[in-house]
C-alpha positions, 0 to 999 in steps of 0.5 A: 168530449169538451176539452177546454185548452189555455195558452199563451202569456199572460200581461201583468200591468205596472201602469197604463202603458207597461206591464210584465210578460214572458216570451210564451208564443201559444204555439204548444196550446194551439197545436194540441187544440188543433188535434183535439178538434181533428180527433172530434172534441169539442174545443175552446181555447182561453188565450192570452195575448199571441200574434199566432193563428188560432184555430177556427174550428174553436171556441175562443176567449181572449184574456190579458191578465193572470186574473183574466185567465184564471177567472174565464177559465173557472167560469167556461169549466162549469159548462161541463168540460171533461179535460182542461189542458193548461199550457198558458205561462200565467205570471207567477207574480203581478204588481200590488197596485197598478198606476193609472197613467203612465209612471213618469220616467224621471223618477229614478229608482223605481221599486215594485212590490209584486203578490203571487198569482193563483195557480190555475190547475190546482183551483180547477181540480179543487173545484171540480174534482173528476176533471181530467187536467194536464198541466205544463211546467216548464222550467230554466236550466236545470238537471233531468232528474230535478226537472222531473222532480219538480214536475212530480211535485206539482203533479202531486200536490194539486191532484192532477192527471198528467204534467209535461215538463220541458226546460225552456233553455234547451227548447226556448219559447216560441220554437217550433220544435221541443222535447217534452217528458210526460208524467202520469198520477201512477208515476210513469213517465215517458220522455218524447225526444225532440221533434215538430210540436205538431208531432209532439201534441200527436204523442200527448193526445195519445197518452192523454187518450190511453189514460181516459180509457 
């Protein structure tokens, strides 16, 4: 199979000089590309900027922005992908314009106005319905039940086939190790409890695996 992987954050420009970002490391997208090439897909990864090792049996596009991200991954899934799994923390949010040099510091109060970004899972699917996508959805300090609940809502609302959801205050960005909960189109859900991401992909390859056959 062809197995597209994005991951890692994204950098949203203010200026020439600063921008705005998340803590995402990449560690989960690189982890799953590496059992996805162990179990003989064909693999690329769409990366945003990381300082972790990549794969070298991959494929790789390296991006910056929100928009970067999401116009590479459009334009690599016609070349007839069967799975797209997104684990990149794209920015929700970018600035309205950016400024060319650098804003100078005295100028006290600084106020910027952000739009919101596309949301990448929702335009694959749109685009090419028999696409198989995971999706990620990490949030902050919040209940099981209203993270499930959230994760299901995206599930539903872009049509996609499974969604991992996992509270980044419990399992911060960049760790080594997380748990996850894995939710289905059929509403099943399965909570893999807390170990190495290296194990952690292994189980969601598994699903991933049993639901295409």
């Amino acid at each position: 199979m062809k197995v597209l992987i994005t991951l890692g954050p994204t950098q949203e420009p203010i200026d020439s000089v600063r921008y705005i970002t998340n803590a995402s490391s990449g560690k989960m997208g690189a982890e799953l590309a590496r059992e996805s090439i162990f179990r003989g897909n064909k693999t690329t990864i769409i990366s945003g900027p990381v300082e972790i090792p990549l794969p070298s049996d991959a494929k790789i596009i390296k991006v910056r922005t929100a928009e970067e991200m999401i116009d590479s991954t459009m334009k690599e899934l016609r070349k007839d992908y069967q799975i797209l799994i997104s684990t990149a923390a794209i920015a929700d949010y970018t600035p309205e314009r950016i400024d060319g040099g650098k804003i100078k510091s005295n100028k006290g109060e600084l106020i910027l106005k952000l739009k919101p970004t596309p949301k990448l899972t929702g335009l694959a699917k749109e685009k090419f319905p028999e696409l198989f996508i995971v999706a990620f959805k990490a949030e902050y300090g919040i209940s099981k039940k209203e993270l499930m609940e959230r994760a299901k809502g995206k599930l539903e609302k872009e049509n996609l086939n499974l969604i991992i959801a996992n509270d980044v205050k419990k399992n911060g960005f960049g760790s080594d190790k997380t748990e996850v909960f894995v939710i289905d189109d059929k509403n099943s859900k399965i909570h893999i409890t807390k170990n190495s991401k290296k194990i952690i992909t292994k189980r969601i390859w598994d699903v991933i695996e049993e639901k295409l056959h």
